[in-house]
Structure formats: C-alpha cells, structure tokens
N, C-alpha and C positions, 0 to 999 in steps of 0.2 A: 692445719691448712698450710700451702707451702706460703714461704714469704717470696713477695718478687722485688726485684731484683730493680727493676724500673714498675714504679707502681701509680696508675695511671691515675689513683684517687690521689697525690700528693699535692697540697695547695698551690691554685694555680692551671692546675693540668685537670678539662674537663673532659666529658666526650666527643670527643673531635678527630678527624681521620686522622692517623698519625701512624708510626712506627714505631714504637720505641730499639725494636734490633737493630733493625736501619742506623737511626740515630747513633746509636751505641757503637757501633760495627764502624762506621765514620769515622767518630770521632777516636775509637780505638787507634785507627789506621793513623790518623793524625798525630797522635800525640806518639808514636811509640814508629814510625817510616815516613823521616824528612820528605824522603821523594814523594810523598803519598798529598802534599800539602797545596801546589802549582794545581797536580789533576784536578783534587776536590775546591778547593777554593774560589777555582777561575768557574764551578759552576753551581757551587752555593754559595750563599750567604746567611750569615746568624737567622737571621728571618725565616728562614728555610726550616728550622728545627722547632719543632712545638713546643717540647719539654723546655721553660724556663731556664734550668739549667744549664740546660745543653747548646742554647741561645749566648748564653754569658761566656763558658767556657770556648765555644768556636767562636767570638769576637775578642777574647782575649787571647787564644792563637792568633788571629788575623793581625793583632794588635804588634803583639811579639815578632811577625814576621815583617810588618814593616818597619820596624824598627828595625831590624838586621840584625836578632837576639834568638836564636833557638827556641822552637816550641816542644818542649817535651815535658814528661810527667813534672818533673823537677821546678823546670821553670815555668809553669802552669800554673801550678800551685802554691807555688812563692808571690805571683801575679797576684793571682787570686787572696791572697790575706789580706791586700793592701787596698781592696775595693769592699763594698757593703754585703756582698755576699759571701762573705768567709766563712758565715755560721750555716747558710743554707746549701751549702757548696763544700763539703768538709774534703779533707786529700783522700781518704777511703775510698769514697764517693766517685774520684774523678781514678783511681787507681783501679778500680772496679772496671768502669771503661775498656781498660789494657785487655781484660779479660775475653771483650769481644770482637776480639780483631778477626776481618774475614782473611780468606785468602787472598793475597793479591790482584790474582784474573778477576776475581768478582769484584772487584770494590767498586767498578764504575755501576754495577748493577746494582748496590746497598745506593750510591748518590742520586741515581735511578728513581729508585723506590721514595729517598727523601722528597727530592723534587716533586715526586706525582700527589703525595700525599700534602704536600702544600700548596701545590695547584685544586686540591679538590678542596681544602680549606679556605682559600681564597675563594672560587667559585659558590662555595656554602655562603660566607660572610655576604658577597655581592647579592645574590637570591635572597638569603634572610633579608636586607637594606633593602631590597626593592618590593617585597612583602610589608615591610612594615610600613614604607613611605606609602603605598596604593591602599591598606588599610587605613592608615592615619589621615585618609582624605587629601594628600599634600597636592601641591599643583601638579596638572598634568605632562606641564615641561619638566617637571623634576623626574617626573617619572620615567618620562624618555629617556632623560640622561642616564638613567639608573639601567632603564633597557639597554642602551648601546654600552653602558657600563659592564652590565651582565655578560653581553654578548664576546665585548671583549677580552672575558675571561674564560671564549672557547675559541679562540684561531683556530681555523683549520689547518693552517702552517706550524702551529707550534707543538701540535699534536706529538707528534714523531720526537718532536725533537724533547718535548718532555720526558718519554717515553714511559714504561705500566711495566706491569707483573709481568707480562708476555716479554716484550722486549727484554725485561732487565733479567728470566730465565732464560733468554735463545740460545746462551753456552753452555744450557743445564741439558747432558747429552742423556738419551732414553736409559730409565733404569730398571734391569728386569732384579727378576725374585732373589738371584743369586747374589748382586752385587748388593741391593738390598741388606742377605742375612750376612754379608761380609762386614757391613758397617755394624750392624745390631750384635753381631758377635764378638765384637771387640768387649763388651761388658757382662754377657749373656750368653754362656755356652752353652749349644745343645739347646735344644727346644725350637726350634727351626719353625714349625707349626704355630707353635701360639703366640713369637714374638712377632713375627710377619702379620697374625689376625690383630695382636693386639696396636701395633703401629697403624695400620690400615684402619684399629677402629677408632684412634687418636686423630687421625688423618680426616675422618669424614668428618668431623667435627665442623673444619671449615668448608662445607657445603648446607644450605638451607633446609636439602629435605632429603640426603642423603645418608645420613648419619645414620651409625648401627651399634648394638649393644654387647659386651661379654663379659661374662660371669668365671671367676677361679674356683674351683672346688676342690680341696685340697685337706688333708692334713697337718696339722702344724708341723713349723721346720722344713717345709716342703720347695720355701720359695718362693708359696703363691702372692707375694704383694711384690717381691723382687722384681719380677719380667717389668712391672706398668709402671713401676717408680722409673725403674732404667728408662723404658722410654719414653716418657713423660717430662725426662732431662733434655730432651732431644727439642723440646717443644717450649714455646717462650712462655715463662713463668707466671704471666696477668692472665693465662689462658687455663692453667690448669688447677682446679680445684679437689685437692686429696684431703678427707676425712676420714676420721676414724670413727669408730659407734659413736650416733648420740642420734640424742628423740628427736620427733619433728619440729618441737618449738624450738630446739638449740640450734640444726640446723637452717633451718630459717631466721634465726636473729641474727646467727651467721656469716652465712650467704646473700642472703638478702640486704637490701637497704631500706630505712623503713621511708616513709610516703603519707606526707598527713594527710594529703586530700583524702588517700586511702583507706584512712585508720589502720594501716596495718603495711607490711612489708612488699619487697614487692623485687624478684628474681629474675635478673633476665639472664639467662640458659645458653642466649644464641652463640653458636663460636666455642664452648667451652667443652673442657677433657673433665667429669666428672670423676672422680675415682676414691672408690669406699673402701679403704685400707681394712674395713674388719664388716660384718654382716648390718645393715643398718636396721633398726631398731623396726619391726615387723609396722607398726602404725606410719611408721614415714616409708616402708614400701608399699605400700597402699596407695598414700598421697600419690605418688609419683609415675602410678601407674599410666593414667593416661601421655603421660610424657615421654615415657618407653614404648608404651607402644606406639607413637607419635599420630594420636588418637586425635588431639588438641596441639594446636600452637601456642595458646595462650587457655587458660584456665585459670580458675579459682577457687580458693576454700577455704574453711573458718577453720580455726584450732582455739582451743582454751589457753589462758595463760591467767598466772598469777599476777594479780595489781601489788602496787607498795604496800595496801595493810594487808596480804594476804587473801584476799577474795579471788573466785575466778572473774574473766573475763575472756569474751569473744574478740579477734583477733582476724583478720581480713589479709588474707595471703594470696596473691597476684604474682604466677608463672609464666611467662613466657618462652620460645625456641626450643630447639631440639638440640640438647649435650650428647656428646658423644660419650656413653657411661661405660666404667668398669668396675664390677665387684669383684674384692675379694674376703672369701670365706672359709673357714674350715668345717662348716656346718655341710653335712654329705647330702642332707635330706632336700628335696627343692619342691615348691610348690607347684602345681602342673602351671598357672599362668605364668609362673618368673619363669620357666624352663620354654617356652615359649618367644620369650622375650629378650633370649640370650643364644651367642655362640658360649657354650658350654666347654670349658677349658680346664686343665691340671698340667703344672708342671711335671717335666719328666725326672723320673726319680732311676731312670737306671745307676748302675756301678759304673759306668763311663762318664755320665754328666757328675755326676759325684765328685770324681776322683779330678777332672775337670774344673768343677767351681770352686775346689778344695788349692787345686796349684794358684788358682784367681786371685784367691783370700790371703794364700799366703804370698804373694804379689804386692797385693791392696795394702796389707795389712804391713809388711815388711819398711814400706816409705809410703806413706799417703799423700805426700805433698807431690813426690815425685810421682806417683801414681796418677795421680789427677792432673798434674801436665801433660802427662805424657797422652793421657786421654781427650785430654780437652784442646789441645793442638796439634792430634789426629788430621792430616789435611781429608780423609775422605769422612771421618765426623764432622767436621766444621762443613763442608759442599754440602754434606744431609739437612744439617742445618737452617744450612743459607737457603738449600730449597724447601724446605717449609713453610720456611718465612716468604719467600716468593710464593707460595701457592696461598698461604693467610693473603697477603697483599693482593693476591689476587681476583680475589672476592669471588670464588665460582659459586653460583644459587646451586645448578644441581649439573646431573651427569645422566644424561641419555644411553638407550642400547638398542639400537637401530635396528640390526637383525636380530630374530628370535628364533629363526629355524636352526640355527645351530647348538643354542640350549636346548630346542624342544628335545630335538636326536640326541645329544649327547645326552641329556637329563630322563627323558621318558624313557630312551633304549634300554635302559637296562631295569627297566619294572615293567613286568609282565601284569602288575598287581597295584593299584596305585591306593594309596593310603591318607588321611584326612591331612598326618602330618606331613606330606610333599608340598600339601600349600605353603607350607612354613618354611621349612628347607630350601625352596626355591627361593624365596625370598632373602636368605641368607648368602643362597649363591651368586644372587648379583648383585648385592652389597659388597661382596669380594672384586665383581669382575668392575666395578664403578670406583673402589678405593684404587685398581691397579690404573686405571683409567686419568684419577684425579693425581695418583702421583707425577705421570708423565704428561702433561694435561697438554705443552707445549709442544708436542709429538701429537697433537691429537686432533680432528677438527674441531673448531669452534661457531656456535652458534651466540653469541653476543656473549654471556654471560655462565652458557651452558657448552660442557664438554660432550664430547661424541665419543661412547667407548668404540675402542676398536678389538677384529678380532686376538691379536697379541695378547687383551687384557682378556678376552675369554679361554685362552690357554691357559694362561697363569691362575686363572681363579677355579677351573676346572681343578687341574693339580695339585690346589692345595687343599682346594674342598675333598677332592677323595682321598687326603691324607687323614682327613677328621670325621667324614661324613657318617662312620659307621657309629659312633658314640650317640652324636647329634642325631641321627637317626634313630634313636632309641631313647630321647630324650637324657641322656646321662650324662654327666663328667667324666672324661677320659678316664680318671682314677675309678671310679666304679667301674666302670666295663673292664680292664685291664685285670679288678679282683676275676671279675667273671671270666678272662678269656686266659691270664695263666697260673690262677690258681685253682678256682671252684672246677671247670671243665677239664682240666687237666688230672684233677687227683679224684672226680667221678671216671672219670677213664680207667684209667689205674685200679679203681679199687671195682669198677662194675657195678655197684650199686648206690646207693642214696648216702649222702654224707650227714653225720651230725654236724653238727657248729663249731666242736672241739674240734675235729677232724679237718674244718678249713680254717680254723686258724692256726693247727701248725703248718698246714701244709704253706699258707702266708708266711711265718715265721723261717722257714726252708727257702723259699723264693724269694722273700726283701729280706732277710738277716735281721730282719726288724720285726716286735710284736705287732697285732690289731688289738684294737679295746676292744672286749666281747662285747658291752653296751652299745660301741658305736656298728659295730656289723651288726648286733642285732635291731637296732632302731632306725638306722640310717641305710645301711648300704644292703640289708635283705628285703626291705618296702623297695628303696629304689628298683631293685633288679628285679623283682616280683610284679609290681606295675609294669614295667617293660616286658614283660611276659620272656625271661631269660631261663626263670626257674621255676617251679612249684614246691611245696612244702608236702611231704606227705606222712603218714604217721608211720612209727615204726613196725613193722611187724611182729619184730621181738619184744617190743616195749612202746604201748597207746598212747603211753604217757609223753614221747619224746618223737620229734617231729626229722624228716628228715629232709634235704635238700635234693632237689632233683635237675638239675642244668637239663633247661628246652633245647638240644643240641641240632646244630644248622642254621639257630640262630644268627 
C-alpha cells in the first residue's frame, strides 16, 4: 500500500473536513517565496490549519516575521528545536513541505480552500455544541445562545468572501482531451486511450455515485500496472489505495479499521482510487462484487479468521461507498460477471511506444533526482494537480446528462441489431461523458452539489469510446482482440483455410518479434475469442485428431 505523505490517522488529526494539499501547498509557498508571506498571512492564521503541525510550524513563521528575522526552510527549523515539538516536527518533515509548492497564480486558491475547510470545522464544532447542550437537557437560554451562535457561523456576507471549490477553481480554464493527454504524457507515452479512461476513472472517485471501474489485461513486461501508478501520482496519496495479491482476510485487516461495537472490521470506500497491482485472490473478488457493481452502498459479510490458539473464528466485515477501482492482471481469461463490471483495457505494445518508453528509461534512469524535479515542477503537472484537488475539495455527490436524444442517435444509429450487451456499453458511455463533465465542472452548470454535463462532454466521450468500443463490445481486452484482428485473421487470409495453433503462433512471433505461451493461447486467449463468437474450432480434415481454427470474419 502506498505510504502518504500527510497521513490523516497521525495522532491528533481526526475526521474532520480539512486539506491536507491545501495545507501543504501554503505552507510550501511560505517557507521557500518571502513575498508569498503578507498575501497568506493577512488572511490566515495558525488556527486555520487542522494538521497540528502545520498549526506550530505557520505560528513559528508568523513568529519569525515579527520579529524582523526570515522565515525559510533554514530558519524554521532551527525555530523549531528550541520549542516542545522538535521530536513531532522533524526538519524532513517540514522539508517535505517544499515539495508542494503551487504555482503562484493559484496560491490565493490553496488559502481559499484552507479558509473554507475551517469555516466548515467551525460550523461542525458549533452544531455538535448545540446538539449536545439540547440533548443534555441544558436551559433553554443556553440553547438560544448556541442557536444565534450557530447561526453566526453562516453570514450571508461572509460567504463570498470565504470562498469554495468553485471560486478558488474560477482560473481553472476548460480542459479538453488533448491538453489533458499533454499533461498524462509527460510520464506515459503512447496509450492515449487507456491513460484518459484510466485518469477519468481515478477522477469519478470524487463523486458519490458516479464512479466506474477498469480492468488491465495484459502480459507481463507489458506495463499493465505502469499507466495507474503514473496516474495515481497525480492524485493525493490518503486517497489512493494500491495492493498487491492477497486473500480477503489480509485485505481487510488492512484496509479496514477494526470496530469493537462491530466485532469485526469495518472499510469505508467513499472517495478512494482502489488499485490491485496484481489479480486479487478469486474469494475477495467475490466479496466485492456487490460494490463494483454499485449494487450496495453499505454491505456486509463474515469471513473466517484464525484466533491466537489457532481455532477458526467468525469475523464481521462492514463496507461502505463506491471506489473508484483498478485491476491489474496478466491472467488473459476473464469471468463473464468481472467483464461486465469493467472497461476492459491492455497497454499498447507497438514498436513506437517501445522505442518511446525505452528513450523515457533511459532519461529516468540516467539522473533520477534530476528526473523527478524536472517532473514534479512541471508548471502544467502541478495546474493538473491543483485541479484535482479543487474538484476533491469540491465535494460533487454526482453528475447529471440532461439531454439524451443525442446519445440515443449517436448510440442506436449505428445498430441495426441491438444486443443484451448495449445495456452495459451504454452505461460505460456515460461514465465517460460525466468523468469529461466533472473534470471541467466550473465551465459547467450547477445544481447545488450536482454537475450538469454538457454537450462538449458528449463529443469527447463519443470519441474516445469509439476508440475502444470494438474490444469492449466483445467483452475482451484490447490484447486479445488485437491477437485476433492482426494475426489470427490475417494469416487465415493468406493461407485460405483453417489454421492449427502452431501456425498462429508463428504467425504472432512474425508480428510482435516476441513468442506466445502455447498454454496461455490455448487456455486463455482461444476460450476468450470462442465465447465472443470471433472464431470456431473445427477438425481437420487431414487429421480428426487435431482441431483447427477458423476466424468468424466481419466480425
């Protein structure tokens, strides 16, 4: 699992609205752009910051500047040994900071996001105190006081001047597909397709019931966990949760936090980038099922577990919210319900993205340090950034699509013939046109808390869905269709009649310069395209004993 960076369990720091990028992105600005110190200060204060921390360190700037003594990394942390928190507060810690410096034009929009997030702390605090004083029977003049108390932690004059998500994106200018795969390509070359699906399905995460799922199917060495790592870097680190194989009891002791009233553990989902770096253990795709297909919001189930002398025992496991999930696998074979449940994705394996990821490496790999500045103070990676974290802060529940005659036409027109799996498909297609929707959300109308796609967002999700829709339409991974569309069809052409199994794996060996396992094409990649009705098997004529392949061509 990745470690974060600012970690919201650290002693101290509960569940409470907050920032931590915000935070971070500030006080970056601070310690490392004197002039950045007059803006932010004259309209926070220590108080302002939730993370303990981050309270001590911006009143030991504050501290420093009245004094008439520089506040930077240097003298920060020289401050800071000579007060009680030197051991909770280490200079790593506060050097880490530096890391999250915004851009300039935006910082008033990170002091923005602080401020809003402790005005809604505030207004919680006041509401819990007037709840407990009217439970606790207190006198009724208290309670008034707590009412106009309440109350005046909603002016309608100060509204504005706090300002939200909305306000602190209004200089986040519309971003279409192209500018998009400019930013995603600084680390990801080639694959245009899947890193757009895969960012967009990182992206629904922060909507309550918008959220959609995709699956890698791949070969190894192919890349397929590359694309979701990269952009999963994009996305603040308490949010993304990447594992590797393990059973359902590991994952759940995990993930989860356990809960006595419960007996047992207990996962909340909402807001989160799932991502299964390797195939996850067939019993915990099970479990999980109702929560992909966003069947349930909350659920529950028992699992066995070992006690300290070895005994089993029953075990109470409580799910809540919809993750935004990504698998990655090298297993070719898919279950009809996960295939279902997934845009179905394979990195691209041409000779260009190759020779491409290969100049990357040798980049990467040449200076790493250098490397990784040069990436990480990218000014239009860092804008990507900043606007995610504006759309998290933003809190959208979901994303509307107003009109529907324009999907119907664009969508039906071209089936003459309509098939059980168009239920599905469509559904896929406007998960696409709601993630284009929720990127630009500030370009978009709003209904309180709900975005209003517009049609822009139905161009862009049109075009990319008919980049993919012929695999997905066949329930496959791009890499299995791809055997089937240039190699199997190809070298039936050529020879005019039915191929043996030897016969399409040289003809594979001739087109990727690379072997197939005969195990894996025969177990994996000949059911798959067989269920999809791509190919038949038939027996030889010359020989009963040995079967031959026959591509359903038109397909």
């Amino acid at each position: 699992m990745r470690s974060k960076t600012l970690n919201s369990q650290e002693p101290g720091i509960s569940n409470r609205p907050w920032s931590p990028e915000a935070e971070a992105a500030v006080l970056g600005a601070l310690l490392t752009d004197s002039s950045a110190t007059q803006q932010v200060l004259q309209q926070l204060s220590p108080d302002d910051f939730y993370d303990p921390r981050h309270r001590v360190i911006c009143r030991t700037i504050q501290e420093l500047i009245q004094q008439g003594l520089p506040a930077d990394l240097v003298t920060v942390c020289n401050a800071l040994k000579s007060t009680d928190h030197a051991g909770s507060i280490p200079a790593s810690y506060v050097a880490g900071l530096t890391q999250a410096i915004p851009l300039v034009a935006h910082l008033p929009h990170y002091v923005n996001i602080v401020r809003q997030e402790a005005s809604r702390r505030r207004k919680l605090r006041a509401a819990e105190q007037l709840v407990e004083t009217l439970s606790n029977g207190h006198p009724e003049e208290e309670g008034h006081q707590l009412i106009e108390q309440l109350l005046g932690e909603f002016p309608a004059s100060n509204e504005a001047d706090l300002g939200s998500a909305d306000t602190a994106g209004a200089d986040f200018q519309p971003m279409a597909s192209t500018e998009l795969l400019k930013v995603l390509g600084q680390t990801i070359k080639r694959d245009d397709e899947n890193k757009q699906i895969t960012f967009l399905c990182a992206l629904s995460a922060y909507t309550e019931d918008a959220q959609f799922n995709a699956m890698y199917n791949a070969p190894s060495s192919t890349g397929k966990s590359y694309i979701p790592i990269e952009i999963s870097a994009l996305f603040p680190n308490e949010d993304v949760l990447a594992v590797g194989y393990c059973s359902p009891t590991a994952f759940f002791h995990d993930v989860g936090r356990y809960v006595k009233d419960l007996q047992g553990y207990l996962l909340d989902l909402s807001r989160k980038i799932l991502i299964f770096l390797d195939q996850p253990h067939t019993l915990l795709l099970q479990h999980l099922r109702p929560l992909l297909s966003h069947d349930k919001k909350e659920f529950h189930l028992k699992i066995t577990d070992k006690s300290e002398k070895g005994s089993l025992r029953t075990k109470n496991i409580s799910i809540k919210g919809f993750p935004a999930v990504i698998f990655c696998t090298g297993n070719m074979k898919i279950d009809e319900q996960e295939a279902t449940r997934f845009f179905l994705l394979s990195p691209e394996t041409t000779q260009e993205k190759i020779r491409e990821a290969v100049y990357e490496k040798i980049r990467k790999e040449a200076d790493l340090e250098a490397y990784r500045l040069s990436i990480n103070q990218n000014p239009e990676r860092k804008l990507l950034k900043a606007r995610i974290a504006a759309i998290k802060a933003a809190r959208i529940k979901t994303v509307k699509i107003p009109s529907t005659q324009l999907i119907e036409e664009q969508f039906l027109g071209k089936r003459t013939v309509l098939k059980p799996r168009d239920m599905r498909d469509i559904g896929r297609l406007m998960s696409l046109i709601k993630g284009f929707a929720l990127l630009n959300f500030w370009h978009r109308e709003r209904q309180g808390p709900t975005v209003i796609a517009n049609p822009s967002d139905h161009e862009e999700a049109f075009r990319l869905w008919e980049q993919v829709s012929v695999s997905q339409e066949h329930d496959l991974p791009p890499y299995i269709f791809q055997v089937y569309q240039e190699v199997i069809a190809p070298a039936f052409q050529a020879k005019g009649s039915g191929l043996t199994r030897q016969e399409v794996l040289k003809q594979y060996f001739k087109t990727y310069g690379r072997p197939l396992a005969a195990w894996q094409f025969r177990q994996e990649i000949l059911p798959m395209l067989d269920t999809a009705g791509l190919i038949v098997e038939e027996p030889d004529p010359d020989d009963k004993r040995r079967m031959l392949i026959v591509p359903v061509l038109g397909k």
